[in-house]
Backbone as CSV, one residue per row, in Angstrom:
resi,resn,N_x,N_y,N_z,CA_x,CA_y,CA_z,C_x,C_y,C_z
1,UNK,229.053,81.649,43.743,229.604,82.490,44.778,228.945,82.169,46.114
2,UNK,229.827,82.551,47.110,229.280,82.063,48.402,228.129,83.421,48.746
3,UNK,227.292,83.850,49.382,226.614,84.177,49.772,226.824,84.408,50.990
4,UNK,227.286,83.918,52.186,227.200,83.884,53.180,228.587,83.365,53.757
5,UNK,229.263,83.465,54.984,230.102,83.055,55.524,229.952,81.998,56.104
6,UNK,231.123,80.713,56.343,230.592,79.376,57.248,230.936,79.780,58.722
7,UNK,229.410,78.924,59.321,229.584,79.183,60.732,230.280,78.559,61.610
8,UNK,230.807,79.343,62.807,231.420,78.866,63.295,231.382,77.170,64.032
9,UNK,232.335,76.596,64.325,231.965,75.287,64.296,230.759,75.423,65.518
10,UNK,231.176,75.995,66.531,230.336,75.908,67.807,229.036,76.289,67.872
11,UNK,228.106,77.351,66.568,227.419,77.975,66.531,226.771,76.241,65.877
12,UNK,227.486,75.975,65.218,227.253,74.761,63.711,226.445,73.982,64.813
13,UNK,226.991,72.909,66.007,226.569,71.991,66.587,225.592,72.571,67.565
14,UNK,225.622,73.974,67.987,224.513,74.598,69.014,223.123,74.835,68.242
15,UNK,223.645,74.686,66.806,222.149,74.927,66.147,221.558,73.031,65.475
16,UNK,222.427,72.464,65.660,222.277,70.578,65.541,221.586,70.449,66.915
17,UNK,222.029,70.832,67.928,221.635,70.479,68.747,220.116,70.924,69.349
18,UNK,220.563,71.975,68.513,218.815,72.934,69.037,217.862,71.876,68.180
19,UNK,218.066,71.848,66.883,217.031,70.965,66.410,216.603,69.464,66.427
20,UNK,217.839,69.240,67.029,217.590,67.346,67.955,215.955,67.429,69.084
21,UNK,216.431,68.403,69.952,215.053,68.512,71.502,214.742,66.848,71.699
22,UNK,215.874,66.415,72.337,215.906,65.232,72.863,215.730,65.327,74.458
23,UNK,214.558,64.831,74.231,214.153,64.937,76.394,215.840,64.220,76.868
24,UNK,215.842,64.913,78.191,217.266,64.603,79.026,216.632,63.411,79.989
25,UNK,215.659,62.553,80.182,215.256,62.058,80.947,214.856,61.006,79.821
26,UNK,216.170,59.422,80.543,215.674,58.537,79.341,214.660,57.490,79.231
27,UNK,213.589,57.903,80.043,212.579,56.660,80.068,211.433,57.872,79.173
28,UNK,211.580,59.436,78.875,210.985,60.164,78.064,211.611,60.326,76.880
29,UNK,212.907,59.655,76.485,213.624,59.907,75.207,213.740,58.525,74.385
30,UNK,213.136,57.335,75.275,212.460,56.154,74.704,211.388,56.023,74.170
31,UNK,210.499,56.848,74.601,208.790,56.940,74.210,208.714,57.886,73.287
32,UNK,209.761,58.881,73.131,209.577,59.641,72.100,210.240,59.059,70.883
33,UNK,210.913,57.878,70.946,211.592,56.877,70.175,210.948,55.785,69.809
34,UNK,210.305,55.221,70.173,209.111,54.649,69.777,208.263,55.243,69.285
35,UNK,207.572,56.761,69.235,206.605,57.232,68.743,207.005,57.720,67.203
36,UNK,208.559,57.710,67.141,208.784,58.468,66.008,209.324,57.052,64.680
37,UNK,209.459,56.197,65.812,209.809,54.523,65.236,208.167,54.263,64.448
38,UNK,207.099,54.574,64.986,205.466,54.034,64.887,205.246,54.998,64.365
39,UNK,205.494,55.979,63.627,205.042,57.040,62.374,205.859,56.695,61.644
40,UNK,206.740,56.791,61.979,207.684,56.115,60.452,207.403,54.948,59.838
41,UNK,206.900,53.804,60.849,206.475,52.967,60.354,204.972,52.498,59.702
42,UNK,204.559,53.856,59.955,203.140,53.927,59.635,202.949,54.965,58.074
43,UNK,203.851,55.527,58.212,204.150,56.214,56.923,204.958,55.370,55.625
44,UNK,205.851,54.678,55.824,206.137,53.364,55.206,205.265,52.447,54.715
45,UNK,204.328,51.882,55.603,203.470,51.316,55.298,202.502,51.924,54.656
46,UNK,202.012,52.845,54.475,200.725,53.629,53.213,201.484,53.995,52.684
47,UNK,202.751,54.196,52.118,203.894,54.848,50.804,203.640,53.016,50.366
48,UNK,204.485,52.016,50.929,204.273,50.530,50.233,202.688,50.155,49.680
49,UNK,201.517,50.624,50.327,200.185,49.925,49.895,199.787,51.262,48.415
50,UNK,200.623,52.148,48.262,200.524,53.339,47.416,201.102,52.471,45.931
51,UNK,201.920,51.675,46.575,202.918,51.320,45.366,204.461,51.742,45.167
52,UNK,204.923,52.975,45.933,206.346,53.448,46.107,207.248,52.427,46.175
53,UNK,207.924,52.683,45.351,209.270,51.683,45.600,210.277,51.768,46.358
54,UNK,210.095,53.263,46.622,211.169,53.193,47.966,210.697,52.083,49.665
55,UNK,209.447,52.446,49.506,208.940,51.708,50.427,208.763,50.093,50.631
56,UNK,209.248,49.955,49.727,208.980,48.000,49.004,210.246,47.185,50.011
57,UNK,209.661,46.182,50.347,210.644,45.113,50.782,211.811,44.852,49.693
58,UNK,212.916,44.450,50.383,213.995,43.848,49.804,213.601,43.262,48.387
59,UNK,212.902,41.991,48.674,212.396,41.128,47.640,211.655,41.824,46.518
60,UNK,210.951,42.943,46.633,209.760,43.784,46.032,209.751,44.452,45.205
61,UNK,211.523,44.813,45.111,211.978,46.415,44.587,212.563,45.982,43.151
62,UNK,211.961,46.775,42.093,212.733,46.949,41.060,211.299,46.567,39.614
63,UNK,211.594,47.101,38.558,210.704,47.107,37.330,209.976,45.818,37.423
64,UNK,210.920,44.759,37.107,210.361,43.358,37.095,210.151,43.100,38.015
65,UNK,209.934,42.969,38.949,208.950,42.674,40.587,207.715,43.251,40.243
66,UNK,207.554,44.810,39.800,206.438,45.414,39.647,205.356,44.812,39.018
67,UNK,206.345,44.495,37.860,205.773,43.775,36.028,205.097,42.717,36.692
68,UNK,205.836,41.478,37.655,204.972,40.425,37.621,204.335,40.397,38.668
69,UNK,204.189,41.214,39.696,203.120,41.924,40.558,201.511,42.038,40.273
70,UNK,201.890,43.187,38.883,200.843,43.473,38.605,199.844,42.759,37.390
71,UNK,200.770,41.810,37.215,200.169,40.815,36.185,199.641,39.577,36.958
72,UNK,200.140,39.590,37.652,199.321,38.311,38.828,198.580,38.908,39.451
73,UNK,198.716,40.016,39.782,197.222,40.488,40.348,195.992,40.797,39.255
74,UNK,196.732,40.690,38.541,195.424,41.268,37.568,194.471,40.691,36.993
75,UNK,194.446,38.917,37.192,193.608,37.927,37.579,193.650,36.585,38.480
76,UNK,192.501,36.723,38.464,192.103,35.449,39.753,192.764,34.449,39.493
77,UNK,193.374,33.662,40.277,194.022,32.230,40.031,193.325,31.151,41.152
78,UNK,193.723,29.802,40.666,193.310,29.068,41.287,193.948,28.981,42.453
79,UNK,195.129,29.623,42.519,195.793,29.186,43.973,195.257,29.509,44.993
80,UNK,194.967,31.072,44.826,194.332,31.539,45.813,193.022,31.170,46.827
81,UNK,192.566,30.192,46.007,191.918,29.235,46.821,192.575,28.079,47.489
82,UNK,193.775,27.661,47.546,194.407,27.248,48.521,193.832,26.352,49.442
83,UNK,194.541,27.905,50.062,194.274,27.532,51.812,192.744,27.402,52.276
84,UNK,191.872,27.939,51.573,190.462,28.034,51.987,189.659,27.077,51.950
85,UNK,190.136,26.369,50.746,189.885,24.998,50.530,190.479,24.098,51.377
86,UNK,191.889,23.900,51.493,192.490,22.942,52.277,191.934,22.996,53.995
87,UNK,191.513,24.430,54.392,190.728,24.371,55.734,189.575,23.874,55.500
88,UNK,188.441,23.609,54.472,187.087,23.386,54.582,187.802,21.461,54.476
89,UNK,188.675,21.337,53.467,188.921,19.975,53.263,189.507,19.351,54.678
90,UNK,190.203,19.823,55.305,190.900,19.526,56.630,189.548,19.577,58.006
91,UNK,188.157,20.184,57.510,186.987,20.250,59.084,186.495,19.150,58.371
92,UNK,186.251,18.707,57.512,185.656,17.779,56.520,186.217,16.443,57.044
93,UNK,187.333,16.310,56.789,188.273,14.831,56.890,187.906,14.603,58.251
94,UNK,187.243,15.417,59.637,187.400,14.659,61.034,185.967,14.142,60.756
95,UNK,185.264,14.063,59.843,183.840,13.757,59.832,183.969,12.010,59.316
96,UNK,183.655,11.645,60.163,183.697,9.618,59.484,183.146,9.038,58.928
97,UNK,182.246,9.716,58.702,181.333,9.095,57.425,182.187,8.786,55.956
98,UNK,182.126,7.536,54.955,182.480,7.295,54.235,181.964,8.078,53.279
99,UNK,180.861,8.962,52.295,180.450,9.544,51.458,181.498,10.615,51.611
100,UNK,181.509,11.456,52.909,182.175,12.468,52.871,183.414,12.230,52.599
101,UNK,184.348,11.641,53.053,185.347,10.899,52.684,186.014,11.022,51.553
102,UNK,184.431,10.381,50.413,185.194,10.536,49.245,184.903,12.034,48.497
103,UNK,183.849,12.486,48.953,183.812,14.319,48.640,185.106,14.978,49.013
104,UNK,185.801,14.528,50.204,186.597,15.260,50.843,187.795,14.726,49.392
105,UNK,188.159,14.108,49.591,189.232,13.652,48.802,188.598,13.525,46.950
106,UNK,187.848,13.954,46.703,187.537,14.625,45.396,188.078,15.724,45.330
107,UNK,187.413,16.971,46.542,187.787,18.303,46.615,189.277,18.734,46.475
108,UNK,190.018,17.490,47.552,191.470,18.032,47.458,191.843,17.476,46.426
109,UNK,191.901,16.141,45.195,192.310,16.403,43.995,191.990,17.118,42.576
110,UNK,190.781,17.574,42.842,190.096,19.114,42.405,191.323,20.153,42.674
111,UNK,191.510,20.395,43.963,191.922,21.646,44.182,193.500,21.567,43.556
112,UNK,194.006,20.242,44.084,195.371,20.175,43.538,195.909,19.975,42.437
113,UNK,195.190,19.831,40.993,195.126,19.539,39.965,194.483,20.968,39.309
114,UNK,193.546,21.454,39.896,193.225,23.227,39.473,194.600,23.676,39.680
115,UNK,195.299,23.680,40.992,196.539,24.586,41.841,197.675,24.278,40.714
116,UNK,197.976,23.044,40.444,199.107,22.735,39.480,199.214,23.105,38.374
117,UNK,198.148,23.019,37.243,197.614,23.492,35.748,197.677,24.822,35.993
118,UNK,197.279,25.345,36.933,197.114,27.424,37.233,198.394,27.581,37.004
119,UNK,199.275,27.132,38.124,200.600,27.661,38.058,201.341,27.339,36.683
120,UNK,201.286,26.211,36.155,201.813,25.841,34.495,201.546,26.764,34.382
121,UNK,200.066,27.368,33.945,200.236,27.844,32.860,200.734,29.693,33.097
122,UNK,200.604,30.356,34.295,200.919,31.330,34.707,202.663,31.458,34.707
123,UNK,203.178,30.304,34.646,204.693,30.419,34.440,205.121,30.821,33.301
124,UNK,204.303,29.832,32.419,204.468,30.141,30.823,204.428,32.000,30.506
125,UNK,203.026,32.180,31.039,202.657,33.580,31.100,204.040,34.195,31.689
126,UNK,204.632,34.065,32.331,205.378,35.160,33.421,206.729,34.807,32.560
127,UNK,207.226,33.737,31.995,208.661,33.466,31.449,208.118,34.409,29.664
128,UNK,207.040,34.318,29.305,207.024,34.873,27.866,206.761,36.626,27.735
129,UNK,206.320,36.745,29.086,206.136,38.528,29.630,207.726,38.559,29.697
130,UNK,208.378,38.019,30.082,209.842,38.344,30.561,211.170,38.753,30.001
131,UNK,210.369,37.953,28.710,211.087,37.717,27.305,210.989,38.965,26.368
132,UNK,209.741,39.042,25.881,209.495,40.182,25.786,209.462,41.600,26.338
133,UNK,209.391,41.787,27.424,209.644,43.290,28.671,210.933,43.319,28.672
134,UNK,212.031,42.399,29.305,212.745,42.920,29.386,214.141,41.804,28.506
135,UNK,215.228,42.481,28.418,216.285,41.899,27.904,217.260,40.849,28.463
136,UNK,217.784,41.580,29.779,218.949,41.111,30.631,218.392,39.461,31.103
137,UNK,218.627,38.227,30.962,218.415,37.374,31.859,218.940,37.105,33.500
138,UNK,219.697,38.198,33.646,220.019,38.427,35.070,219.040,39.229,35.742
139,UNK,218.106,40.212,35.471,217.615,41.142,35.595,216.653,40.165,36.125
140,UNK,215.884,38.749,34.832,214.531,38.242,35.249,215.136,37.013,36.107
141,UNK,215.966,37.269,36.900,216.511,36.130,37.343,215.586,35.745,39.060
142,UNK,214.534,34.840,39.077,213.692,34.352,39.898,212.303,35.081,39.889
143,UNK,211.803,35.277,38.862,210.296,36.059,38.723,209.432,35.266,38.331
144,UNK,209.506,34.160,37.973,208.938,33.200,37.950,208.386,32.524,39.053
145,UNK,209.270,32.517,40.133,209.199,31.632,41.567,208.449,32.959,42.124
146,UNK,208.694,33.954,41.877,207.833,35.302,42.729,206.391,35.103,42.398
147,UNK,206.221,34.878,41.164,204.650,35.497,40.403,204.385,34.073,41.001
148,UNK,204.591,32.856,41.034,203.975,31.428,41.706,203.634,32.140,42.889
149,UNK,204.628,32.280,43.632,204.428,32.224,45.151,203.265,33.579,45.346
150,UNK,202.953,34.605,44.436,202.278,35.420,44.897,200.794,35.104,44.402
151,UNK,200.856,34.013,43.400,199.733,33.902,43.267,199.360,32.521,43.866
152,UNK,200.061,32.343,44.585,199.027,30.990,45.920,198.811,31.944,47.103
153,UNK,198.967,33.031,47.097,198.747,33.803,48.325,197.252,34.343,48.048
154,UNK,196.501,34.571,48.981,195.025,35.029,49.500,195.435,36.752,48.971
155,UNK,194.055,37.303,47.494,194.762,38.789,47.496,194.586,39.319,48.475
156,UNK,193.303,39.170,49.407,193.671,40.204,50.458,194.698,40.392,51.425
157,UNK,195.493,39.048,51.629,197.345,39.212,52.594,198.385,39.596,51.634
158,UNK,198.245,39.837,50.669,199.335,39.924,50.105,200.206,41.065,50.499
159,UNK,201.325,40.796,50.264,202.226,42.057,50.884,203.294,42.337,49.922
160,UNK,203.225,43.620,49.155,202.593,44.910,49.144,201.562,44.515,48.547
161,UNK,199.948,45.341,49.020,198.726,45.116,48.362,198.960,45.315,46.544
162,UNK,198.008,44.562,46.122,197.664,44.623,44.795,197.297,45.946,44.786
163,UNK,197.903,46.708,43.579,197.574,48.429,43.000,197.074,48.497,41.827
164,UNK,196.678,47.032,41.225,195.802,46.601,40.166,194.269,46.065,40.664
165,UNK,193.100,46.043,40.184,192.178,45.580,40.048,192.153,44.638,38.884
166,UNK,191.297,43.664,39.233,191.137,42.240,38.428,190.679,42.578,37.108
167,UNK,191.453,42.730,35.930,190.906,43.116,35.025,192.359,44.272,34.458
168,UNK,193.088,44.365,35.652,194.206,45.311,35.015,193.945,46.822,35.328
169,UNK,192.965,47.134,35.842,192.676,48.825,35.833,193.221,48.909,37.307
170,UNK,194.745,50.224,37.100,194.704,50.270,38.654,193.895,51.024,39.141
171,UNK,194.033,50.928,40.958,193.493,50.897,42.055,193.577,52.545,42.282
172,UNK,192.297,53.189,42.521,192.789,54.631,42.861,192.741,54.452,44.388
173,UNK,193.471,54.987,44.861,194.265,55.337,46.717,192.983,56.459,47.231
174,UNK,193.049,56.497,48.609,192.549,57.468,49.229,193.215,58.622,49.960
């Protein structure tokens, strides 16, 4: 049962309008547009580092994103030494000395031969999690190329942060 009568249309938009309080002056109804753009976007961003899925990028969203998220975070890989390596190997290489030379070019087929075997075998890992978790092969369709690419990334850039600790225990929030 209705409870109440509907209001009139004019009362309807005088009370929309009351709760808009949009400054009439538009170089003050920009800044208050930006301020409400930079909380929102600041509230987004600690709902995504929480783990919310509403908050997740395009790419981010859904069970299996989560699944191989949190299984690549949940140990160290070789990739993640990367880039850290390839910068110490790259200040290294302007040095002309021949010894270094061949250190330098040890390190980078070290690193690239760790980087390659990691990812083997983390694929294996991520195609036999996949198999087992879930059913649909449309569903695991590119989680493989995700869990690679997230595990050559540095954990501390990663985007959305790891909500696992190394070892699998998640992360309690503040």
């Amino acid at each position: 049962m209705k409870s109440e009568p509907t209001p009139k249309r004019k009362d309807a938009i005088a009370a929309r309008k009351k709760t808009l309080k949009v400054p009439t002056d538009k170089k003050e109804a920009r800044k208050a547009a930006r301020i409400r753009a930079r909380e929102q976007r600041a509230e987004t961003k600690e709902a995504m580092n929480r783990g919310e899925e509403w908050a997740m990028p395009f790419r981010d969203k859904g069970p299996v994103r989560r699944h191989v998220r949190n299984l690549v975070d949940s140990k160290r890989h070789f990739g993640e030494l990367f880039l850290p390596i390839a910068f110490v190997v790259l200040i290294l290489s302007l040095i002309p000395v021949p010894l270094v030379a061949q250190v330098v070019y040890f390190l980078w087929l070290i690193m690239m031969l760790g980087t390659i075997f990691d990812e083997i075998f983390l694929a294996f890992k991520i195609k036999k999690e996949m198999r087992t978790q879930f059913s649909d092969p449309k569903e695991t369709k590119g989680a493989v190329f995700y869990g690679l690419m997230r595990a050559l990334q540095l954990r501390n850039l990663r985007i959305p942060p790891p909500v696992v600790k190394i070892g699998g225990q998640p992360k309690e929030f503040k």
